[in-house]
C-alpha positions as CSV (number, residue, x, y, z in Angstrom):
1,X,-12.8,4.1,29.8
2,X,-9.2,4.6,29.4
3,X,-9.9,4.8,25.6
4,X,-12.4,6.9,25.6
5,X,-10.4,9.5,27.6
6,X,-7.4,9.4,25.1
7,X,-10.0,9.4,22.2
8,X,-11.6,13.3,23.3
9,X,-7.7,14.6,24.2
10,X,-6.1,13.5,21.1
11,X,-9.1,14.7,18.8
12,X,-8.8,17.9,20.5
13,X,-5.8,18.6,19.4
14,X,-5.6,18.0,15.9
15,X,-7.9,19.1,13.0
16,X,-9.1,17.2,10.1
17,X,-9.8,18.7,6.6
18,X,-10.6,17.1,3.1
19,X,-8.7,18.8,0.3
20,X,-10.3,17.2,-2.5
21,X,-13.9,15.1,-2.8
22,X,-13.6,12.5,-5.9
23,X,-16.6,12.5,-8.0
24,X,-16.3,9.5,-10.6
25,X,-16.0,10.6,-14.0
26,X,-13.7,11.9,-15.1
27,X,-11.7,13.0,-12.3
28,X,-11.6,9.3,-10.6
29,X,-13.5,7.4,-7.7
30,X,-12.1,4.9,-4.5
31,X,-8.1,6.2,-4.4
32,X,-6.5,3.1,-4.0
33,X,-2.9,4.3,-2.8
34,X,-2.0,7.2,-0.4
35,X,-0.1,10.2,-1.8
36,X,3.3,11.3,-2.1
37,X,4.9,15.2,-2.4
38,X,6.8,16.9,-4.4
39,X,9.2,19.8,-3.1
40,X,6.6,22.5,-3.9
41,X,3.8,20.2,-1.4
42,X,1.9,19.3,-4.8
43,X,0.3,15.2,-4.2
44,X,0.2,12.8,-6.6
45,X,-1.8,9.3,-6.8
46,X,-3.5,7.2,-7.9
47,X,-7.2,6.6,-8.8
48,X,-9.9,4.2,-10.0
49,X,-12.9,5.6,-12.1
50,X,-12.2,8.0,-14.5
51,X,-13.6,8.6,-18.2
52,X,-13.0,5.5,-19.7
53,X,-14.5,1.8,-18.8
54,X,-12.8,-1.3,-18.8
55,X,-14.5,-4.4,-19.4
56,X,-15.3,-6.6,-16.5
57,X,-13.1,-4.7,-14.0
58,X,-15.0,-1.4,-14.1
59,X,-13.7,1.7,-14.9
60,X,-9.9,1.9,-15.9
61,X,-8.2,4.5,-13.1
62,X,-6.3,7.5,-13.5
63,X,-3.2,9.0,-12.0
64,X,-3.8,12.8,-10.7
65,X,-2.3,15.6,-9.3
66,X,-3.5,17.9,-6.5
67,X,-1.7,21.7,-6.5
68,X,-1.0,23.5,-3.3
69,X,-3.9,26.6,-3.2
70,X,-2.5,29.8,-5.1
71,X,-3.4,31.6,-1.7
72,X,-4.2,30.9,2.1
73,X,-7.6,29.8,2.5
74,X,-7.9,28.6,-0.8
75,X,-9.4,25.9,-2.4
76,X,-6.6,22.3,-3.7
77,X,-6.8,21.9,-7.7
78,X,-7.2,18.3,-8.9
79,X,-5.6,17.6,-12.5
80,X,-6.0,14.2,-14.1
81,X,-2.3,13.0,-15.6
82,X,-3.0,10.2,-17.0
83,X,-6.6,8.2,-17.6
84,X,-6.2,4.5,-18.2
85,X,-7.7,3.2,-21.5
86,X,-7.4,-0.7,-20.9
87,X,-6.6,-3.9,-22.2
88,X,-7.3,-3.1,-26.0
89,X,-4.6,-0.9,-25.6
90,X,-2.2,-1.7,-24.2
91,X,-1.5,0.0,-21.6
92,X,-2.9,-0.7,-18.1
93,X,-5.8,-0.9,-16.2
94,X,-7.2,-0.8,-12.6
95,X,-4.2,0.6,-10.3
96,X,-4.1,-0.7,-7.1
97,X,-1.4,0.7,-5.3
98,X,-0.3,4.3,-5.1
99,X,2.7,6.3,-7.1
100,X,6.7,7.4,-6.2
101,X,8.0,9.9,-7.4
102,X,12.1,10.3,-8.9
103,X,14.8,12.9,-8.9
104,X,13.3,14.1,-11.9
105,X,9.7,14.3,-11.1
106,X,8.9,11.3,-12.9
107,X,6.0,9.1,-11.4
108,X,5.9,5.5,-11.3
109,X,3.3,2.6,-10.1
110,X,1.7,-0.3,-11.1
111,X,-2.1,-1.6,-12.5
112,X,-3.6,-4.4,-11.6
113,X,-4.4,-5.4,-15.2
114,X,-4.2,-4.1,-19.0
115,X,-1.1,-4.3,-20.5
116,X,-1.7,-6.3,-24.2
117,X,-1.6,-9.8,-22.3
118,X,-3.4,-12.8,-22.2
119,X,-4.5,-13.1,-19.1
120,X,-8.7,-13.3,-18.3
121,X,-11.1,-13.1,-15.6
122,X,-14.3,-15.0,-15.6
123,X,-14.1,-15.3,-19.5
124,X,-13.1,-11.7,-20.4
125,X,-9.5,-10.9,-21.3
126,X,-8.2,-8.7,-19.1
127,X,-4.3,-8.5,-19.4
128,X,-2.1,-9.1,-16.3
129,X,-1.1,-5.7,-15.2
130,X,2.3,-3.5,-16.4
131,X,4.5,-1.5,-14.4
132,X,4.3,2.6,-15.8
133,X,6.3,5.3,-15.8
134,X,4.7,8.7,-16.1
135,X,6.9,11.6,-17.4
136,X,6.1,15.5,-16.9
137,X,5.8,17.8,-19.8
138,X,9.2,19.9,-21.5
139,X,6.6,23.0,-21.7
140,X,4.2,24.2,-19.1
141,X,0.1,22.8,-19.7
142,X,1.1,20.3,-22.5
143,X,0.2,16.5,-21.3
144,X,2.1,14.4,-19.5
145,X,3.7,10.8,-21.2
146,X,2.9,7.3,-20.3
147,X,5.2,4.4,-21.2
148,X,5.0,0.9,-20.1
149,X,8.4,-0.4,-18.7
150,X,7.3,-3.8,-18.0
151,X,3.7,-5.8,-19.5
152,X,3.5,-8.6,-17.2
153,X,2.4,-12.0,-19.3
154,X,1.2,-14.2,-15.9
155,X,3.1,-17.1,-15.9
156,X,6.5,-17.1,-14.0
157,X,7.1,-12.9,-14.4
158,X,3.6,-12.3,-11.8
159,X,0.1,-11.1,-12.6
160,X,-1.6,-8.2,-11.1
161,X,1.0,-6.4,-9.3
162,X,-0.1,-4.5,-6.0
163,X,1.2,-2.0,-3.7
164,X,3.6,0.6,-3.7
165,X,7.0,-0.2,-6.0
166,X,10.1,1.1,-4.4
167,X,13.4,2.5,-5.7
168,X,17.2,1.2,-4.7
169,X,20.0,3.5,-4.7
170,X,21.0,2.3,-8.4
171,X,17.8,2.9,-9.7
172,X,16.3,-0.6,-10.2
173,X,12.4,-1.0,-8.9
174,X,11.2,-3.8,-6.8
175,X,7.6,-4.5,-6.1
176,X,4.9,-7.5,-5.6
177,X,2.3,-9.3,-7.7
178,X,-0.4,-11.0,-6.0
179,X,-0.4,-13.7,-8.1
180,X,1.7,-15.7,-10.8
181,X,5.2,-16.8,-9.8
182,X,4.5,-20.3,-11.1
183,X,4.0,-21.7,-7.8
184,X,1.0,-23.1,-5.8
185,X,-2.5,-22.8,-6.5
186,X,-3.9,-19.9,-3.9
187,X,-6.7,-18.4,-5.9
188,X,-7.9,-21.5,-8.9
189,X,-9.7,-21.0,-11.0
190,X,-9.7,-17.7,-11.3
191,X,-5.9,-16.7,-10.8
192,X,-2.8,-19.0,-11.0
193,X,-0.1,-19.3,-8.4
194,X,0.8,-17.3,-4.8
195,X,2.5,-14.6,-6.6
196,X,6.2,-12.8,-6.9
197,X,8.6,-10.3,-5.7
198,X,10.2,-8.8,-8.8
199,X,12.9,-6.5,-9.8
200,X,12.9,-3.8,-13.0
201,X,16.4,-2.8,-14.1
202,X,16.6,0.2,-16.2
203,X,18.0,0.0,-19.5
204,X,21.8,0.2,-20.1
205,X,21.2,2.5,-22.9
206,X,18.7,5.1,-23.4
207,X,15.7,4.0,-25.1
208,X,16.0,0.7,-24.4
209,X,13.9,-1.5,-22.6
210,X,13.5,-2.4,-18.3
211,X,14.3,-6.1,-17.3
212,X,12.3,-8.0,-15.4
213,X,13.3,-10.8,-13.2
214,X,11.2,-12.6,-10.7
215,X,13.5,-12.9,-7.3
216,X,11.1,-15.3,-5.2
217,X,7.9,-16.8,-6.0
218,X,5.5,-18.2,-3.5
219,X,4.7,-21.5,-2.6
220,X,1.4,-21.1,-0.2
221,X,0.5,-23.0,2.3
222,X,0.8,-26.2,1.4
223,X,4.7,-25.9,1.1
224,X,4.7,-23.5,4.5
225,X,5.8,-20.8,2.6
226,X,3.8,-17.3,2.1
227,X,1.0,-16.4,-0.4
228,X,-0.7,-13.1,-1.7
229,X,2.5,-10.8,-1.4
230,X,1.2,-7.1,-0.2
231,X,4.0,-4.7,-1.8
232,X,5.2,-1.9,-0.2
233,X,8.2,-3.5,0.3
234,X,11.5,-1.8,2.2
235,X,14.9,-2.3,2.1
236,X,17.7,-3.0,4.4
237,X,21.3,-0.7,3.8
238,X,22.7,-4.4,2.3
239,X,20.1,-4.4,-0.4
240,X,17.8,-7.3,1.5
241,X,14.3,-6.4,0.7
242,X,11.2,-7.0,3.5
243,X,7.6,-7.0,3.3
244,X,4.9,-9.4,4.2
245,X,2.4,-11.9,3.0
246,X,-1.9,-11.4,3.4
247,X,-1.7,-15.5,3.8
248,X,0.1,-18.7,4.0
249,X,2.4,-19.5,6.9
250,X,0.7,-22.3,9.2
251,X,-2.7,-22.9,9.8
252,X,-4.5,-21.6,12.3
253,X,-7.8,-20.6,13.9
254,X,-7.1,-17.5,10.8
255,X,-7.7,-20.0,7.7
256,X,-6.7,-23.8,7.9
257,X,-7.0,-23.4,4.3
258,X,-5.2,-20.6,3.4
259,X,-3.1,-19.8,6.3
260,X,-2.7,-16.2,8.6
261,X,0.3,-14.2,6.7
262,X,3.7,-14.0,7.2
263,X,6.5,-11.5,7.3
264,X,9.8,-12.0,5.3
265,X,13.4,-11.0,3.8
266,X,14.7,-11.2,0.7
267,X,18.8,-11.6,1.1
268,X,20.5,-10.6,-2.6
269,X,22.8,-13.3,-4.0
270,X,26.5,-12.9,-2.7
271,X,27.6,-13.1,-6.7
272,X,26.3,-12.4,-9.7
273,X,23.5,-14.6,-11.1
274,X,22.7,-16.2,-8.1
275,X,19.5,-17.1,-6.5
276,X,18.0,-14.1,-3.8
277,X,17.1,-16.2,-0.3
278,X,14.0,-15.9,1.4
279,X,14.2,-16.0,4.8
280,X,10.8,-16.0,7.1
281,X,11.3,-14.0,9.8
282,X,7.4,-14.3,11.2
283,X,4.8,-17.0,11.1
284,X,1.1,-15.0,12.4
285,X,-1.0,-17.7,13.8
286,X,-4.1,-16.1,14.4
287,X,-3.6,-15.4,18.5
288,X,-0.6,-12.8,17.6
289,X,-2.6,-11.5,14.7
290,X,-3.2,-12.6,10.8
291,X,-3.8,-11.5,7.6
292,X,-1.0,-8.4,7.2
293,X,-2.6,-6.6,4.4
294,X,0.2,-3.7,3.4
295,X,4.2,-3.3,4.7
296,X,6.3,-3.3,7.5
297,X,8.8,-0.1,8.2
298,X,11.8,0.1,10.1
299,X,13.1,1.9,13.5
300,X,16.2,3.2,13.4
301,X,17.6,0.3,15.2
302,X,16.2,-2.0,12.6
303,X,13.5,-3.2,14.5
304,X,10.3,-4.1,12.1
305,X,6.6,-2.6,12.3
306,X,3.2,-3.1,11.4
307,X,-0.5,-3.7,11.4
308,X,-2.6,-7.0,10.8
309,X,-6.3,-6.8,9.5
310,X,-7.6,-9.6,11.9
311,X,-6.3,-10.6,15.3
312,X,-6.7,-11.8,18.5
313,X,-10.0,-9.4,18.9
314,X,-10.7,-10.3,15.8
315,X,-10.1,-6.6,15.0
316,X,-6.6,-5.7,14.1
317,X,-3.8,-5.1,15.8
318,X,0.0,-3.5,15.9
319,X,2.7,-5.2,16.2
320,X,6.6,-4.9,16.7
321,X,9.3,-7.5,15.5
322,X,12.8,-7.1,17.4
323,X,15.5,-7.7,15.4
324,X,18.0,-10.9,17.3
325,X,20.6,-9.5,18.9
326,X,23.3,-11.2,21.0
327,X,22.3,-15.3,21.6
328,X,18.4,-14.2,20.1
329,X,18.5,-15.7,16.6
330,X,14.6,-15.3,16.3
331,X,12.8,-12.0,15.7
332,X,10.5,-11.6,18.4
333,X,6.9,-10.2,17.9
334,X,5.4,-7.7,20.7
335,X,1.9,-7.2,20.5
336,X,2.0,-2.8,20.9
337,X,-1.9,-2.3,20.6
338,X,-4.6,-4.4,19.9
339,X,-8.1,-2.9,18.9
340,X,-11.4,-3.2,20.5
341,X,-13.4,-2.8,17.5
342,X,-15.6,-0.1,19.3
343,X,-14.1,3.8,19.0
344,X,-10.6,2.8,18.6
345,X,-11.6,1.2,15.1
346,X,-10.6,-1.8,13.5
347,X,-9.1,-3.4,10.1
348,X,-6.3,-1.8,9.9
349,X,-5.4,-2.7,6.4
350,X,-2.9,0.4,5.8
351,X,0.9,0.4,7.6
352,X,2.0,2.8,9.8
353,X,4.9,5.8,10.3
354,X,7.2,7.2,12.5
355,X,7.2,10.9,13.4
356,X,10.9,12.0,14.3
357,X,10.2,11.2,18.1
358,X,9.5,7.6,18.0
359,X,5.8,8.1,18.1
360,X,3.5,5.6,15.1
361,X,0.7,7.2,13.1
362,X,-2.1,4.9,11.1
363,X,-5.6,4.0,10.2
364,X,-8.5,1.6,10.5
365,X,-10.5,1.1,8.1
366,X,-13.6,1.0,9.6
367,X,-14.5,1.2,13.6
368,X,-17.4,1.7,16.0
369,X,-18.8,5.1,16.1
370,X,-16.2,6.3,13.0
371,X,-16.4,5.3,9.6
372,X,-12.7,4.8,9.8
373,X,-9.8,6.6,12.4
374,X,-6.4,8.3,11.6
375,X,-4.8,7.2,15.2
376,X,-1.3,7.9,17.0
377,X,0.7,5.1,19.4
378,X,2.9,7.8,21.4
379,X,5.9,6.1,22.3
380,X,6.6,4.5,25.8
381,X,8.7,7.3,27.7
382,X,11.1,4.3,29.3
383,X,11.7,0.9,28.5
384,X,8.9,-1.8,29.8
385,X,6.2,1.2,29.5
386,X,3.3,0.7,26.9
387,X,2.6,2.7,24.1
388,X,-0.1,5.2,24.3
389,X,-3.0,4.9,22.2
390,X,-5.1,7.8,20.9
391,X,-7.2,8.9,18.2
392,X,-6.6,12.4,16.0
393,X,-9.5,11.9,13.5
394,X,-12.6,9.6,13.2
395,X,-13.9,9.9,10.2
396,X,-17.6,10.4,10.1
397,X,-18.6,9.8,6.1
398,X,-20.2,12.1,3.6
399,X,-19.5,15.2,3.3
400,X,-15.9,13.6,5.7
401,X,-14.2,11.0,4.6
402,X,-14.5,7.1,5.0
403,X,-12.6,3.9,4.9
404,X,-8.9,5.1,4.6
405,X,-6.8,2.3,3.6
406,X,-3.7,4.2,2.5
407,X,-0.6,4.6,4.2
408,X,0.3,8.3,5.3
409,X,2.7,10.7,4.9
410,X,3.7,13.8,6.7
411,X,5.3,17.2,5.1
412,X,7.8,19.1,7.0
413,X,5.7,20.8,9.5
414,X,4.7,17.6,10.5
415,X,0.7,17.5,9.0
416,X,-0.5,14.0,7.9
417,X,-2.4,13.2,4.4
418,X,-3.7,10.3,2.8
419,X,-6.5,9.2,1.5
420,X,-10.6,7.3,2.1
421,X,-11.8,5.2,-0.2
422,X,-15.4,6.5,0.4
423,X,-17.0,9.5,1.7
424,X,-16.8,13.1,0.3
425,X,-19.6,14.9,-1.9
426,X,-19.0,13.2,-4.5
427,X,-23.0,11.8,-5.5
428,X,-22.2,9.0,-8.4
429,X,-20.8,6.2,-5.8
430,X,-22.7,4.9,-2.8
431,X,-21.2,5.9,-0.1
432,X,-18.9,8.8,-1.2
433,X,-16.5,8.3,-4.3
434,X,-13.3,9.0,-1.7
435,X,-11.4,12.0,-0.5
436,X,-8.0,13.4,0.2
437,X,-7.5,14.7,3.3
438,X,-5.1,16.5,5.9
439,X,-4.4,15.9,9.6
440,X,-2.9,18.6,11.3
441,X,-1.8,19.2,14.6
């Protein structure tokens, strides 16, 4: 009951509204990554579908760009950046993860395969994913330039990179492959090892090329280390990089086999050449949720937050790590909200944000009456309150939006976009071919 009266206040007060409805070919189907802004409010990302096919992984993807309305009232406009054209070449294929933007306005971000490489899947070679950099035109309405900093080969360097990449203050990208690493076996036949965290340096001189180099590669289970490596990773003010794992860990009532997820930081070396240290700072064990499937962020007293897909309902949950202080050496995990599965939603498979007044934003990908829910956690007004659930949106399907799986962003008068994966009025994919959409208060 309680719920259900926080779910009819908070919709009350905020409005939902879908800026553009994907449609397949050629402007793109199922975004896989939220969006990011410009200074202008333009959004960028990331798409599957598109004009051209790829074989065995469907069509390629394309990166687009949606421009503010040229008056109030008015209607976004969708341009396609960049379409995909696949393995044969040689660039990528399949993004799964979303885009960042520089200084400069240059767009970065990651496919899942493509890239010239050997790699296959179920017979067909399919390359093994490349990181890309996408630069704007010199003169207004020519194209804009793809170049591939880094083909993965899917051995030790990773295969099929996922997630968001991020950016350190010298310029160097970081981000996660799902697999390779050459460790474990977490996906045989079809894919080898429990994948990597990796770094890009850019060249020394202009023109030249980005270096690659694998700072920690999985073990899985088996060896009680993580597996499956999310992306959207965050770093620390010392350079030490966190994120999570989808599995590995420890057993559990989660997956005996595969493990429930863990969270972990990367600690760079204190010289030179040396080896980065993992450290695991959380083992999920089913009861206190499993199966992270994107990030954690940071409080502004370094505490850690997210969302696991599974857990204890079996339907998701939030959680909070504290970071040790004082004679606490461990982090310590506190359970903020854990979902019903019935209006509140469940899945959450995106992470979540902070407004400036300590409040968390998010969304489950599917739920009850919704097909999918942006939510807010208000923050506890003194210490040893809870947090205070409520939902702004439920999504509802076509001609609405469904499934979001993205992480959101907000602009500076404090709206919320991101994506759905399904939904909109888009006809040529069951179920919608996604949406981008706006959550304003």
């Amino acid at each position: 009951m309680l719920v259900l009266v926080l779910v009819s206040t908070a919709s009350a007060e905020w409005k939902e509204e879908v800026l553009y409805n994907f449609h397949g070919a050629p402007d793109g189907a199922t975004p896989v990554g939220g969006v990011v802004s410009d200074e202008q409010g333009n959004l960028y990302g990331a798409a599957e579908g598109g004009a051209n096919a790829c074989p065995t992984t469907g069509d390629c993807g394309v990166v687009y760009q949606l421009s503010l309305p040229k008056q109030k009232g008015g209607a976004w406009t969708e341009s396609i950046l960049y379409t995909f054209k696949g393995d044969n070449y040689g660039d990528g294929a399949n993004p799964q993860g979303g885009v960042i933007l520089d200084a400069e306005g240059n767009l970065y971000g990651t496919t899942a395969y493509g890239g010239g490489s050997s790699c296959t899947f179920l017979g067909t070679v399919v390359g093994c994913g490349i990181v890309y950099e996408l630069s704007p035109p010199s003169r207004r309405g020519d194209s804009w330039t793809e170049t591939v900093l880094y083909s993965f080969q899917g051995k030790k360097d990773g295969q099929l990179p996922v997630g968001d990449l991020v950016f350190d203050a010298a310029g160097n990208l970081y981000g996660a492959t799902y697999f390779g690493g050459g460790h474990g076996r977490c996906d045989a036949p079809f894919h080898k090892h429990c994948g990597t965290i990796f770094e890009l340096s850019p060249p020394t001189t202009r023109g030249g090329k980005w270096t690659e180099q694998v700072l920690y590669g999985f073990k899985g289970l088996g060896a009680g280390d993580g597996s499956l490596p999310n992306g959207g990773l965050i770093l620390d003010s010392k350079g030490a990089i966190y994120g999570t794992t989808y599995l590995g860990g420890v057993q559990g009532p989660c997956s005996d086999e595969t493990g429930c997820g863990i969270v972990f930081k990367l600690t760079p070396p204190g010289s030179k050449g040396g080896a980065w240290t993992k450290m695991t700072l959380h083992l999920f064990n089913g009861k206190n949720g499993f199966c992270p499937a994107s990030g954690v962020v940071f409080d502004g007293a370094g505490n850690l937050y997210g969302t696991t897909s599974f857990g204890p309902g079996p339907y998701g949950l939030v959680f909070e790590l504290k970071k040790p202080s004082g004679k606490v050496h461990a982090w310590e995990e506190t359970v903020l909200y854990a979902f019903s599965g019935g209006n509140d939603g469940k899945d959450p498979i995106a992470s979540v944000i902070f407004d400036a007044n300590g409040n968390l934003y998010g969304t489950n990908h599917l739920g009850g009456t919704f097909s999918g829910i942006v939510f807010q956690l208000k923050a506890p007004i003194r210490q040893g309150s809870v947090w205070t659930f409520g939902i702004l949106h439920g999504f509802t399907g076509s001609p609405d939006g469904a499934q979001p799986a993205a992480n959101l962003i907000f602009d500076k008068a404090g709206n919320i976009y991101s994506t759905t994966q399904l939904g909109g009025t888009g006809q040529s994919c069951q179920g919608g071919c996604g949406t981008v959409f706006a959550v304003s208060p």
